[in-house]
Structure formats: structure tokens, C-alpha cells
ZAVO-277097 format. One record per atom (N, C-alpha, C): residue in three letters; y, x, z; atom name. Coordinates in pm, whole numbers. Each point is the difference from the previous one (the first is absolute). Example, Ala and Ser with C-alpha at 12.3 -4.5 7.8 and 13.67 -1.06 7.14 Angstrom:
2
<"ala",<-569,1319,780>,"N">
<"ala",<119,-89,0>,"CA">
<"ala",<120,90,0>,"C">
<"ser",<105,-35,-72>,"N">
<"ser",<119,82,6>,"CA">
<"ser",<109,-77,73>,"C">
This chain:
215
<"unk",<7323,-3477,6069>,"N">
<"unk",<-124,-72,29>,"CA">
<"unk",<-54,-68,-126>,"C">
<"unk",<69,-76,-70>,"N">
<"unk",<-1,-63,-107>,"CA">
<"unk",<-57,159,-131>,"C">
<"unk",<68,83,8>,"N">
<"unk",<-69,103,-91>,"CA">
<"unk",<-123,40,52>,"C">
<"unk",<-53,19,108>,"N">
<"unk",<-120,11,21>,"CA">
<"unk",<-135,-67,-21>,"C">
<"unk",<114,-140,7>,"N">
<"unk",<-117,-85,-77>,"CA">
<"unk",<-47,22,-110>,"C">
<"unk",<77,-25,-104>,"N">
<"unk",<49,46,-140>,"CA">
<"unk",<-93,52,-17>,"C">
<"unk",<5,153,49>,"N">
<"unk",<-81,106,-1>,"CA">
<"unk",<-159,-19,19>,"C">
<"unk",<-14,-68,81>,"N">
<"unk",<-119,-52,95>,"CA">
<"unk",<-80,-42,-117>,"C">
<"unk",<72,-107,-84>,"N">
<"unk",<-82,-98,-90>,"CA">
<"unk",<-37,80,-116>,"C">
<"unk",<105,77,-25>,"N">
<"unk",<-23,77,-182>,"CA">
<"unk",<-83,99,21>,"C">
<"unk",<-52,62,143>,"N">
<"unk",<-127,67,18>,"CA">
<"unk",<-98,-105,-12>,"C">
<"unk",<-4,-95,49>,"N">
<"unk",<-138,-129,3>,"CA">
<"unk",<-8,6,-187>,"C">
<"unk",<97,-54,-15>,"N">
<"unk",<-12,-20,-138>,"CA">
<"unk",<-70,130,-104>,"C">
<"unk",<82,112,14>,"N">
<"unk",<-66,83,-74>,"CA">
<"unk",<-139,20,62>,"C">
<"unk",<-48,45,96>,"N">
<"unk",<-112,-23,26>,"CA">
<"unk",<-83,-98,5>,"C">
<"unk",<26,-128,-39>,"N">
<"unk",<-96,-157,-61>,"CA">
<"unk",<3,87,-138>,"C">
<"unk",<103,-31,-94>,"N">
<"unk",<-43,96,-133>,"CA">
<"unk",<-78,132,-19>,"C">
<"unk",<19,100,86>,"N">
<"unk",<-104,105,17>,"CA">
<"unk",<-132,-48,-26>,"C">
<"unk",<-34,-122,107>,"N">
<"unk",<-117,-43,49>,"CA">
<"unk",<-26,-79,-137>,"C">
<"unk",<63,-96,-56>,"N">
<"unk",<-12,-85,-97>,"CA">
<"unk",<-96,87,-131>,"C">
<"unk",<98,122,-9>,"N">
<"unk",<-39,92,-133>,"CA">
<"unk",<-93,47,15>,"C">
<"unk",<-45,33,146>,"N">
<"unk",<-166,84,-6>,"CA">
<"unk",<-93,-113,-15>,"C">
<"unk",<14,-139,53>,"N">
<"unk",<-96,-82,-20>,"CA">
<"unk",<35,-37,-179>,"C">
<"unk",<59,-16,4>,"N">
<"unk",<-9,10,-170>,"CA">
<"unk",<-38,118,-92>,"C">
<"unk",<-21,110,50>,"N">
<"unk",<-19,102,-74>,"CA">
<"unk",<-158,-26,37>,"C">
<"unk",<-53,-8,126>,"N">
<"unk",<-118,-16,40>,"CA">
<"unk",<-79,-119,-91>,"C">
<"unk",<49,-86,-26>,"N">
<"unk",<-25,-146,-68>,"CA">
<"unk",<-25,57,-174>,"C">
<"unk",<64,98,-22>,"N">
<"unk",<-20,60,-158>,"CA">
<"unk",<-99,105,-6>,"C">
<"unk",<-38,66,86>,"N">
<"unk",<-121,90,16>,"CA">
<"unk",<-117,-73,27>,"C">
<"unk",<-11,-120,88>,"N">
<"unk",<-94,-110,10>,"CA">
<"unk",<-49,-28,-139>,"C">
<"unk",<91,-80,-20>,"N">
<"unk",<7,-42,-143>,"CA">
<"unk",<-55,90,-116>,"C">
<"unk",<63,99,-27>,"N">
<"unk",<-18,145,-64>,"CA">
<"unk",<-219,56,43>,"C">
<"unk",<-29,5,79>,"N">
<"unk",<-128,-11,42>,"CA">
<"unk",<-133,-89,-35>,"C">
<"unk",<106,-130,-8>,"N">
<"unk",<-73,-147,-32>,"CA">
<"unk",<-38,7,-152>,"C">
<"unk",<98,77,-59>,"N">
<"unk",<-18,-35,-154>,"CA">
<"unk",<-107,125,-67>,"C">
<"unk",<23,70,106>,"N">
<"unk",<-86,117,-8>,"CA">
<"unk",<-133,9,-69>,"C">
<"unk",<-92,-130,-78>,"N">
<"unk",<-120,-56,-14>,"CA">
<"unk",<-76,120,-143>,"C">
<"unk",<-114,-25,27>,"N">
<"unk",<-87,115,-53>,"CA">
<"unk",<-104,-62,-68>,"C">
<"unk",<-69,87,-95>,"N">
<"unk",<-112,-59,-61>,"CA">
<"unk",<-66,116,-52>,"C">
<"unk",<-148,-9,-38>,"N">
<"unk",<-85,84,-30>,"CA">
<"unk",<-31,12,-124>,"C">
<"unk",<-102,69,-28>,"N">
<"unk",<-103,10,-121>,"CA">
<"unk",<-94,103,-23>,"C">
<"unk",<-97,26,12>,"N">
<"unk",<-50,130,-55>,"CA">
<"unk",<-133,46,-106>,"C">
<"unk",<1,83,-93>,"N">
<"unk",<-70,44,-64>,"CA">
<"unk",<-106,95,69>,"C">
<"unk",<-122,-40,7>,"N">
<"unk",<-80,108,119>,"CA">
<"unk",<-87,73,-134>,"C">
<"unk",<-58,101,57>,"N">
<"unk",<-110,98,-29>,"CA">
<"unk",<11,58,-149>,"C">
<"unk",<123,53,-12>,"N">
<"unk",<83,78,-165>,"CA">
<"unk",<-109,105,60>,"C">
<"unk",<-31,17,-171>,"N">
<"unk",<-114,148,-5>,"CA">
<"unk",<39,58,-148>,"C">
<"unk",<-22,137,2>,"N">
<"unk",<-29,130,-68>,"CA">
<"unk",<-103,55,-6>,"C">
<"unk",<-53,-45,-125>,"N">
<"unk",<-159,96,3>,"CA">
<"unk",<-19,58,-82>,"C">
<"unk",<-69,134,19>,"N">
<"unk",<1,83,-70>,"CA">
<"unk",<-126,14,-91>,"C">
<"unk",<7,31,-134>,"N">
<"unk",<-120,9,-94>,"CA">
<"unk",<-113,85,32>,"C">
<"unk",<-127,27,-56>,"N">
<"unk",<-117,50,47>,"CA">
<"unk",<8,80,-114>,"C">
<"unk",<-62,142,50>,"N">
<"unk",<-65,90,-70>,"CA">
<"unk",<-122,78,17>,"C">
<"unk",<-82,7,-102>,"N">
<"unk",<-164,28,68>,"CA">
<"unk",<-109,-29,-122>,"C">
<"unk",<-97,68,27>,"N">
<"unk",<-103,38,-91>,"CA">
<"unk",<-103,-13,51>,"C">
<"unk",<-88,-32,-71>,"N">
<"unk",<-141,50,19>,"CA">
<"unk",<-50,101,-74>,"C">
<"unk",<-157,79,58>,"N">
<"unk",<-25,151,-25>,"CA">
<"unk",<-151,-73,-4>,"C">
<"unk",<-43,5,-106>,"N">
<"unk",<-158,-42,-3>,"CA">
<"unk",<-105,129,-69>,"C">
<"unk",<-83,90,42>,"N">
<"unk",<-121,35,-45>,"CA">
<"unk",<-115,-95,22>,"C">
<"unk",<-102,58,154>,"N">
<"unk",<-118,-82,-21>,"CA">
<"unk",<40,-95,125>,"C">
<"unk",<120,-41,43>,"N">
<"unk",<-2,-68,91>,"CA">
<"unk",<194,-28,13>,"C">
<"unk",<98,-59,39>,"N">
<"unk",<106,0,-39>,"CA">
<"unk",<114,23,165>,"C">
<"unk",<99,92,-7>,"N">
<"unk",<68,-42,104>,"CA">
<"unk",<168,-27,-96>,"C">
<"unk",<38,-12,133>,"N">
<"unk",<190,-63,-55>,"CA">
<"unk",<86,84,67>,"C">
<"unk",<72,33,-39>,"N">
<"unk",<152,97,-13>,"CA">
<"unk",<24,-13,126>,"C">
<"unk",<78,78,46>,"N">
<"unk",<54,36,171>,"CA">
<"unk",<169,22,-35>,"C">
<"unk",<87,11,86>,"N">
<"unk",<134,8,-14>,"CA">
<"unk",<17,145,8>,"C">
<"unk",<-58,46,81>,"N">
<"unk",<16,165,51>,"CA">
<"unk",<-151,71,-26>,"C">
<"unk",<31,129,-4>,"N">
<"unk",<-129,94,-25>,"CA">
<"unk",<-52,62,129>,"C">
<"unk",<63,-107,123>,"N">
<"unk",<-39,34,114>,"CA">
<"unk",<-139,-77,6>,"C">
<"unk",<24,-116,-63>,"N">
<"unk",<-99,-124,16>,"CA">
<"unk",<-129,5,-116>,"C">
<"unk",<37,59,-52>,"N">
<"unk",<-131,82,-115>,"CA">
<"unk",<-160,18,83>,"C">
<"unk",<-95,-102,-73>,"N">
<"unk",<-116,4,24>,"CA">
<"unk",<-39,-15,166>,"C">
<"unk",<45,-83,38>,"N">
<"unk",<-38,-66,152>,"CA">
<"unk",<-60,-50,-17>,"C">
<"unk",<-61,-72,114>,"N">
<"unk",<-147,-87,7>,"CA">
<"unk",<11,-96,-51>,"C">
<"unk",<-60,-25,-91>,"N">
<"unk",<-56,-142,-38>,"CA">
<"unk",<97,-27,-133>,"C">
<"unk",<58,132,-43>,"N">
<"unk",<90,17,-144>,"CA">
<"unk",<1,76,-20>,"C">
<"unk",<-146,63,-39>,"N">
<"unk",<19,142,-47>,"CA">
<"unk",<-49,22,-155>,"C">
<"unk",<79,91,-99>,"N">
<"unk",<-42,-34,-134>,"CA">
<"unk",<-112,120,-69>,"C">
<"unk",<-81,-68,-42>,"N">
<"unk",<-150,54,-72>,"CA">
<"unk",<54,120,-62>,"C">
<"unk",<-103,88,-23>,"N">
<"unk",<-2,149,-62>,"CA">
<"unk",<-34,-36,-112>,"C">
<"unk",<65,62,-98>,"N">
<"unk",<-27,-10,-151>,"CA">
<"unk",<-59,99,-44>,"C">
<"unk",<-16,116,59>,"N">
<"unk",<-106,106,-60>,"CA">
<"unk",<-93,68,107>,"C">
<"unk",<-112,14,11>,"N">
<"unk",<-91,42,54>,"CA">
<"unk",<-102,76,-24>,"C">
<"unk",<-16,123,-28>,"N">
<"unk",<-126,52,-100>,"CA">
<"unk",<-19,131,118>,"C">
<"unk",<-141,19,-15>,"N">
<"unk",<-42,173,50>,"CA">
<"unk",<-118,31,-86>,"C">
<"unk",<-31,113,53>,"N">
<"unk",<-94,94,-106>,"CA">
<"unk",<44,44,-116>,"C">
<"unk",<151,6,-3>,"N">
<"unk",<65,61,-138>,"CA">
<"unk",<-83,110,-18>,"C">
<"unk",<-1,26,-110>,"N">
<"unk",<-7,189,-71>,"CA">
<"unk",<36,47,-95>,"C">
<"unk",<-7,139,-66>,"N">
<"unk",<6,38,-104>,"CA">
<"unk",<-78,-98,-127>,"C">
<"unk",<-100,-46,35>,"N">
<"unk",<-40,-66,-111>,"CA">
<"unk",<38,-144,21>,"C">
<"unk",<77,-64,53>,"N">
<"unk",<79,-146,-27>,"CA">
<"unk",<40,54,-101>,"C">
<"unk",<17,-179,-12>,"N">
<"unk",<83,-63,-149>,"CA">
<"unk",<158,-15,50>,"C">
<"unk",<99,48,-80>,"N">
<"unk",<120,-35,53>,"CA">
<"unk",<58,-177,-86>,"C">
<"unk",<66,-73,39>,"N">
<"unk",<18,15,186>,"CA">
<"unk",<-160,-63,61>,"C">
<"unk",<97,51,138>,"N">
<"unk",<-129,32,89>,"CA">
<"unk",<-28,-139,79>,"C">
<"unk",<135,-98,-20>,"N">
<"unk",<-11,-120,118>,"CA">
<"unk",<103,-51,-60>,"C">
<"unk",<-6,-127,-11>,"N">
<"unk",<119,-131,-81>,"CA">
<"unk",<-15,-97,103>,"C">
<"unk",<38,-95,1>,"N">
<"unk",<55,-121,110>,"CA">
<"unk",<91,-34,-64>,"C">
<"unk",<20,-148,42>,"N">
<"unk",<109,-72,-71>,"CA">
<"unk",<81,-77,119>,"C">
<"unk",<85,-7,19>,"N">
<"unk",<119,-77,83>,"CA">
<"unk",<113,-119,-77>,"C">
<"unk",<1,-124,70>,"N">
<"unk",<66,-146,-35>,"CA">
<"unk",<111,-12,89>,"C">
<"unk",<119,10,-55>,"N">
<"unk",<119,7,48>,"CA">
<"unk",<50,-121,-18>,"C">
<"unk",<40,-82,86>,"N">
<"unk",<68,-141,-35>,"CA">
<"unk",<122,-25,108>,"C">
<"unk",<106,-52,-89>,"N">
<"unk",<124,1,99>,"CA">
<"unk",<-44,-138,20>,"C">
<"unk",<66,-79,187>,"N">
<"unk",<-65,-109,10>,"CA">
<"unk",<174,-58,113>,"C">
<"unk",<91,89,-43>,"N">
<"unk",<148,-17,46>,"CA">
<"unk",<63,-89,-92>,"C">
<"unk",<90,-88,49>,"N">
<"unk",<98,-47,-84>,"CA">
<"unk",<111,57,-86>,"C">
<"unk",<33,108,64>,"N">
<"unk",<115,117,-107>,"CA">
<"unk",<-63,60,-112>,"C">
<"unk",<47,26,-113>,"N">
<"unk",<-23,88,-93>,"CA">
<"unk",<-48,177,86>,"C">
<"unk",<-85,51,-50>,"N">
<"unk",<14,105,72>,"CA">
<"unk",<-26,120,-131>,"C">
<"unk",<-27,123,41>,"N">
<"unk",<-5,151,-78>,"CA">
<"unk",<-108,50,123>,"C">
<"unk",<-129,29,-80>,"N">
<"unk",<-126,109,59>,"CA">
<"unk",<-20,132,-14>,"C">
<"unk",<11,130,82>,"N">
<"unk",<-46,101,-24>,"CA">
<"unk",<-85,48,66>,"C">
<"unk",<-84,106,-91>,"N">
<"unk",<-128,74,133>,"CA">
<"unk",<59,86,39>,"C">
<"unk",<-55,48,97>,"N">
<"unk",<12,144,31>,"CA">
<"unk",<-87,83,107>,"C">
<"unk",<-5,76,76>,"N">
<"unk",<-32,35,105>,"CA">
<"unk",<61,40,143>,"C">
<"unk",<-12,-47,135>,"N">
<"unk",<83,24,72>,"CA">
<"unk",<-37,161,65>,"C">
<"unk",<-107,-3,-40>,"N">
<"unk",<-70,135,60>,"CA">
<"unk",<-72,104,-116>,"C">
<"unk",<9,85,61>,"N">
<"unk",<-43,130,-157>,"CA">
<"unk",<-151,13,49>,"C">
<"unk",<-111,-3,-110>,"N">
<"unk",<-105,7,-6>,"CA">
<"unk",<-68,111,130>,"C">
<"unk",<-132,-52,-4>,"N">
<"unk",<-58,94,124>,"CA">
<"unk",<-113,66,-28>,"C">
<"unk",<-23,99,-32>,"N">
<"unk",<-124,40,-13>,"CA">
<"unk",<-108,53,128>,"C">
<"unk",<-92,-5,68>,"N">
<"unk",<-87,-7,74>,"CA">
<"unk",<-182,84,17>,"C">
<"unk",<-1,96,88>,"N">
<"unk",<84,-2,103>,"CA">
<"unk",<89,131,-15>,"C">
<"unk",<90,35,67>,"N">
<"unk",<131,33,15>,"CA">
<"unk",<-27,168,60>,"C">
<"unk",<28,70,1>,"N">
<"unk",<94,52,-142>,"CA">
<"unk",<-91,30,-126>,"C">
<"unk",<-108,22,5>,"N">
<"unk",<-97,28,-116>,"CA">
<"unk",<17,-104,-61>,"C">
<"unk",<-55,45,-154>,"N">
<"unk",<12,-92,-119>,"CA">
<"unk",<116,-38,-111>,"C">
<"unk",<-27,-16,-64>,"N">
<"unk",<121,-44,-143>,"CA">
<"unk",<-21,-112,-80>,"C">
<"unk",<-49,-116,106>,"N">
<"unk",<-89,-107,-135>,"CA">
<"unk",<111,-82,-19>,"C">
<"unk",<121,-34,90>,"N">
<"unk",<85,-92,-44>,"CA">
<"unk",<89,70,-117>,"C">
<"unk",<20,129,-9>,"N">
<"unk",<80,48,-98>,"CA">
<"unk",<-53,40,-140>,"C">
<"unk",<-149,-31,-25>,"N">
<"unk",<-114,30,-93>,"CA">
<"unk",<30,-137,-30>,"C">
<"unk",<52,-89,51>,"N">
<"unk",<1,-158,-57>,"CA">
<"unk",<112,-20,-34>,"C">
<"unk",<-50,-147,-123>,"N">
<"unk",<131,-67,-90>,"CA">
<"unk",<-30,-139,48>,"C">
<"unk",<136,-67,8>,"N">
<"unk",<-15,-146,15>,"CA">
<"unk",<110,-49,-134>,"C">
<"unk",<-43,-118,-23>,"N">
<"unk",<15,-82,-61>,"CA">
<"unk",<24,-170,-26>,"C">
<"unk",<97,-50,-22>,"N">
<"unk",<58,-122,55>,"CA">
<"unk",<43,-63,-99>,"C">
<"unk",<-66,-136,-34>,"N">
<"unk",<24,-20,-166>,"CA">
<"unk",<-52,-205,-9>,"C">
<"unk",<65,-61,-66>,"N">
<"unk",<-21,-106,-47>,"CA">
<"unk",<-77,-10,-113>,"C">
<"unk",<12,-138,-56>,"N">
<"unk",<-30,-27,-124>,"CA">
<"unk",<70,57,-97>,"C">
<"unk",<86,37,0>,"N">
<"unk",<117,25,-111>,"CA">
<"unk",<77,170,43>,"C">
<"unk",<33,6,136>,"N">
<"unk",<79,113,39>,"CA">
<"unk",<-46,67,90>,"C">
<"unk",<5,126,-13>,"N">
<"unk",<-29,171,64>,"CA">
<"unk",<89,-18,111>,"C">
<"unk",<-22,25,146>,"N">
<"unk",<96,1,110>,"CA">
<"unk",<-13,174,19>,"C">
<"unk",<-111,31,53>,"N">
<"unk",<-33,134,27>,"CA">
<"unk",<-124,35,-87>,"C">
<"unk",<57,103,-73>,"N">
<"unk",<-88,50,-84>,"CA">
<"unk",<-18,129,31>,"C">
<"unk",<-164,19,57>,"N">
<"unk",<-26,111,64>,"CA">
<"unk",<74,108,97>,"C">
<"unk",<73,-84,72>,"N">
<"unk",<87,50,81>,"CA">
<"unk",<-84,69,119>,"C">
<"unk",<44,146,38>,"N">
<"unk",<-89,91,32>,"CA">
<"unk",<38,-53,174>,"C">
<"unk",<-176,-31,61>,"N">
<"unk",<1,-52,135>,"CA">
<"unk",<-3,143,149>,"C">
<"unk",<87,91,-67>,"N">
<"unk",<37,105,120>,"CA">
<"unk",<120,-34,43>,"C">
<"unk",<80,-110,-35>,"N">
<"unk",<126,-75,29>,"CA">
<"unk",<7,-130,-25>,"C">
<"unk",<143,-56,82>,"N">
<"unk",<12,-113,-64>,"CA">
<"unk",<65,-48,-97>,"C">
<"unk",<-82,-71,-75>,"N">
<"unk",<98,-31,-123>,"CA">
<"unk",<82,-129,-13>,"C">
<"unk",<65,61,-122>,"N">
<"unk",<170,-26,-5>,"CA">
<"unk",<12,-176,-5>,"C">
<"unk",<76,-24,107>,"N">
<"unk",<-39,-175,-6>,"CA">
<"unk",<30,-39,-152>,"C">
<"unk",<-87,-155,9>,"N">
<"unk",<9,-24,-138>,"CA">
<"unk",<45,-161,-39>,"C">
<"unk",<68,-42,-75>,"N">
<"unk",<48,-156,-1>,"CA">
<"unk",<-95,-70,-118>,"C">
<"unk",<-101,-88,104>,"N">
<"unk",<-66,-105,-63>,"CA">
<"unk",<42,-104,-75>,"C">
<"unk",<-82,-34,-143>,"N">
<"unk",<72,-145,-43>,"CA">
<"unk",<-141,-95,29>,"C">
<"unk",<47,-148,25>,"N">
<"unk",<-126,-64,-18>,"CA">
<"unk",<-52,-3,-138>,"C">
<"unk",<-86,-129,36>,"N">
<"unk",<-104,2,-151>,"CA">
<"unk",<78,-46,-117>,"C">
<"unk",<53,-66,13>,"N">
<"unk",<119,-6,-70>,"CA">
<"unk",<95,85,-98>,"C">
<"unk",<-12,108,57>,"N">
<"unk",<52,126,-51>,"CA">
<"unk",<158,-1,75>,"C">
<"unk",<53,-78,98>,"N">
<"unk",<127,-19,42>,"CA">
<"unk",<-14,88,168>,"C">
<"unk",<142,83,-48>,"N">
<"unk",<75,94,154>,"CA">
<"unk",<4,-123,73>,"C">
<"unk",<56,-111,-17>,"N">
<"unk",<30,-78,151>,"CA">
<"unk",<-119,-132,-22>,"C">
<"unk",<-105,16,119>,"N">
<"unk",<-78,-109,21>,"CA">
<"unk",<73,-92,74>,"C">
<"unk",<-40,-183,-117>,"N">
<"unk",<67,-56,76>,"CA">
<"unk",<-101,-48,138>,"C">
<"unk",<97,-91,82>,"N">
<"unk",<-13,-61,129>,"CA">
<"unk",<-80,-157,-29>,"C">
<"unk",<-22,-20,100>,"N">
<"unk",<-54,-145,31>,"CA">
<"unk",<87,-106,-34>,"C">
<"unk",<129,52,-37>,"N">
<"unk",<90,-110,-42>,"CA">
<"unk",<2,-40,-120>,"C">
<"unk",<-37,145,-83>,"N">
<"unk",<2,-77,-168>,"CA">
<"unk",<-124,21,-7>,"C">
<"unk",<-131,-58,39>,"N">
<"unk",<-125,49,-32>,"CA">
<"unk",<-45,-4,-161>,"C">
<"unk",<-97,91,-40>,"N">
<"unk",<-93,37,151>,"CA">
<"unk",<45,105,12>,"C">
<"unk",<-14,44,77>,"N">
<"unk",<16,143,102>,"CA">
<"unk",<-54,86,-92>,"C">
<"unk",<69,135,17>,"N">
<"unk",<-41,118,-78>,"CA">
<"unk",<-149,69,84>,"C">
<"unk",<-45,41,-108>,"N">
<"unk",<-125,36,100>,"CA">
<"unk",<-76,147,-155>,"C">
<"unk",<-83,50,42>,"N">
<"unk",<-39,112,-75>,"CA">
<"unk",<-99,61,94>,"C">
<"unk",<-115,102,-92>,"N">
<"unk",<-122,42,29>,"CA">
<"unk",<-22,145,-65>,"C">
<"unk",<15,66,130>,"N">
<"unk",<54,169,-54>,"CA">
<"unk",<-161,49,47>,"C">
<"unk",<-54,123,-83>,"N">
<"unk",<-105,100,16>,"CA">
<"unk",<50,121,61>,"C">
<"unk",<-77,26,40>,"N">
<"unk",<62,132,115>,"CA">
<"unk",<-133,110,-41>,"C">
<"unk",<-20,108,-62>,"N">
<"unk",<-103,44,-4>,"CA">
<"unk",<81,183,45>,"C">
<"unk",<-168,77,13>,"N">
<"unk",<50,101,83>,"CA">
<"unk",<-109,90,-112>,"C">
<"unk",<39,157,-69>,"N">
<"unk",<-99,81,-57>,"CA">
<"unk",<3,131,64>,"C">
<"unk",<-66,64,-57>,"N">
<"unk",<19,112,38>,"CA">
<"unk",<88,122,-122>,"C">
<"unk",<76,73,97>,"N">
<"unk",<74,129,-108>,"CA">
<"unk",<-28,72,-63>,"C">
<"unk",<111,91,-62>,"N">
<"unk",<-79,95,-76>,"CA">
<"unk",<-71,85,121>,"C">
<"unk",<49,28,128>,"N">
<"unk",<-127,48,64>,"CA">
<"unk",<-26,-5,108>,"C">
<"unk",<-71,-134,-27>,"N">
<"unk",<-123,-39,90>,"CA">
<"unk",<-153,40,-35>,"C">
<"unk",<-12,4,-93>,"N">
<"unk",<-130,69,-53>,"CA">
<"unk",<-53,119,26>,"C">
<"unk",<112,88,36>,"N">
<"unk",<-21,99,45>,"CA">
<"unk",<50,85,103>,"C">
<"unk",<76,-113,113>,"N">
<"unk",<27,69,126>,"CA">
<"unk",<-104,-46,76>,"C">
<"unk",<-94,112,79>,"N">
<"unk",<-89,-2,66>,"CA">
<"unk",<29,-95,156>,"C">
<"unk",<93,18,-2>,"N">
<"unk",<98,-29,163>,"CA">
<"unk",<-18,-141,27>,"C">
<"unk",<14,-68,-123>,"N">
<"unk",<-19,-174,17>,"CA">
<"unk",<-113,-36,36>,"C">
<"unk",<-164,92,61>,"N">
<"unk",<-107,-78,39>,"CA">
<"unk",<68,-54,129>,"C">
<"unk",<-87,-101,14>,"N">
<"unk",<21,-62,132>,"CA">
<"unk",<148,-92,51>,"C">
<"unk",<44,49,-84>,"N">
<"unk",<190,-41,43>,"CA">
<"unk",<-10,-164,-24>,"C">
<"unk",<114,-76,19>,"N">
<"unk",<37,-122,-8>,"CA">
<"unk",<125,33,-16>,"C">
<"unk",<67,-118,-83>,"N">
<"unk",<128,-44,-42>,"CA">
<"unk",<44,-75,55>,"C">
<"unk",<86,-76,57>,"N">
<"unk",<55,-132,63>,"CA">
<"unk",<126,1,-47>,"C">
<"unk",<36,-128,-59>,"N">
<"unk",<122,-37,-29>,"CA">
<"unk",<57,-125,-7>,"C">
<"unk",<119,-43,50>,"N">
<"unk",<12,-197,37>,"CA">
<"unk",<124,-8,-147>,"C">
<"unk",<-24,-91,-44>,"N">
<"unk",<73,-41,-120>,"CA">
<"unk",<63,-131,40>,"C">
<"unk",<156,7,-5>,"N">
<"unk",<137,-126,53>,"CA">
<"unk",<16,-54,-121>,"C">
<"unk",<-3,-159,0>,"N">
<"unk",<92,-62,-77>,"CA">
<"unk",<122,-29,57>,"C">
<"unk",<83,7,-36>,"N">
<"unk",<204,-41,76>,"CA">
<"unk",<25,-120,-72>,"C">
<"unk",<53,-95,73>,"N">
<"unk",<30,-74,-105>,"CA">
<"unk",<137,-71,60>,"C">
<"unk",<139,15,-79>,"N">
<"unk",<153,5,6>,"CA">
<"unk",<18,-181,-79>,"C">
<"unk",<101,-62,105>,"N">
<"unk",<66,-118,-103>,"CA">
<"unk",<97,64,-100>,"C">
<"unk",<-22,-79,-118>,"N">
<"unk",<138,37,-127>,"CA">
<"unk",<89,-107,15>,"C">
């Protein structure tokens, strides 16, 4: 009887300690929670921006550079014709039509300009005639020959502009001033235009690209 007691109590007991240790373990996770304390700070609205690149295209009226050649000559940015002439003939003076074009970079990057054409000349109307291939164009500064009489039955071979300056890389808006330059575009006639009959009546059409690349 007496061992049963015994027994009786050292279960109470270990189980008060059972009980003791979880409330104490419970009392350190409390605790452990409490100290748990937090604080803030923050830096808002971090930015990355990216530099500008872009030109202006001035004859008798001026538009500004597009990103893509999708966006080429839309409304309300479309860029002036630099040559315009009819009633050519055998007895013109060669050349037959000059125009002048103002190229100005108006981007912050250094950039590099070339012409070229995205499309091969057209002569008009179709299939008769030979007047675009009876023609020379010509593409030239103050100082340097771009296309020299380059025959307009194709397109010719792109070409790398310097500004007025005489410098391959126009600078940007960052080290101004801005590179900028004023190219002549003139158009004559070949060795034979004078005497292919085929060119009455015909028309030429041709769109002339400036590209212009950051360095």
C-alpha cells in the first residue's frame, strides 16, 4: 500500500515538472517573440534613364528623327523634298536640280550619320522609260564628295557622313554644340540622257535616309 503511494506521488511529481517545463519553455518563446522588435527605412523612386538620340532634317520646313522606319513621314512629321524639277531635256544644263539639306544631331550621345536609300529608284510610268537610269545623283558638302555621280538605276552604296566639322562622330548635346552639317544633293543627267528618246514624259522618284547610330 505504502509503494503505491510512493508510486502515486513520483507520477504527480514528474508530471508537475512535465507541466513546469512546458510553461517554461512557453515563457521563452513569449519572451523570444517580445524581443522580436522591428524597424524601417526606405529609399523610394531609384531610376535608370536612358540617354536620347535624334536629329533634326531641315530643307524648306524641318521634321525630327523617328526610332523606326515604320514611323517615317507621318502626320504632322513629315520631312521636305530637297529636289524638285520638271521639264528636263536634252537642252538642260547639268545638274538639272540642287537642294540643300541641314542635318543636326539634337541627342545627348555622340553619334555616326549615314545616307542611303531604303528603296531603289523609280522611274514612271512603269514599265516604259529609262529616266531614272539616264540619271546621276550626287551628295556632297562643303569639303567632301559622298556620292559622286552615282548612277540613279540603283541604290547607292550607303555612305558615312562627317559633320561640318570634318569629324566621323558628331558630338551630342552633352559636349555641345551638337554636330550638325549642310549637305547638297543635286541630280544630272548621263552620258545618255540626251539621247534616249524613252525618257519623254517619265518621272523619277527617289526618298533619300539619313541613319543616324550612337558611338
Amino acid at each position: 500500500m505504502e509503494r503505491q503511494r510512493r508510486r502515486r506521488r513520483n507520477r504527480l511529481i514528474r508530471l508537475a515538472l512535465a507541466l513546469a517545463a512546458t510553461v517554461a519553455a512557453s515563457g521563452f518563446v513569449g519572451l523570444g517573440g517580445m524581443a522580436a522588435w522591428q524597424a524601417y527605412s526606405d529609399n523610394p523612386a531609384n531610376q535608370v534613364g536612358a540617354a536620347s538620340l535624334g536629329h533634326t532634317n531641315q530643307v524648306s520646313s524641318t521634321c525630327t528623327s523617328v526610332y523606326s522606319t515604320t514611323l517615317l513621314n507621318q502626320t504632322g512629321n513629315t520631312c521636305g523634298t530637297i529636289i524638285t524639277v520638271s521639264g528636263v531635256s536634252p537642252d538642260s544644263t547639268n545638274p538639272l536640280a540642287s537642294g540643300t539639306v541641314k542635318i543636326t544631331s539634337t541627342g545627348q550621345m555622340n553619334s555616326s550619320f549615314q545616307a542611303t536609300m531604303l528603296n531603289a529608284p523609280v522611274t514612271s510610268p512603269s514599265p516604259a522609260g529609262n529616266l531614272c537610269a539616264d540619271l546621276t545623283l550626287t551628295l556632297k558638302d562643303a569639303t567632301t564628295t559622298y556620292w559622286n555621280a552615282a548612277a540613279l538605276n540603283a541604290i547607292p552604296a550607303t555612305t558615312s557622313l562627317k559633320d561640318s566639322a570634318g569629324a566621323a562622330t558628331w558630338p551630342g548635346t552633352s559636349a555641345p554644340p551638337a554636330g550638325s552639317n549642310t549637305f547638297t544633293l543635286s541630280v544630272s543627267g548621263g552620258s545618255t540622257f540626251t539621247a534616249d528618246s524613252q525618257d519623254q514624259s517619265n518621272t523619277c522618284t527617289f526618298d533619300v535616309e539619313f541613319v543616324q547610330t550612337n558611338t
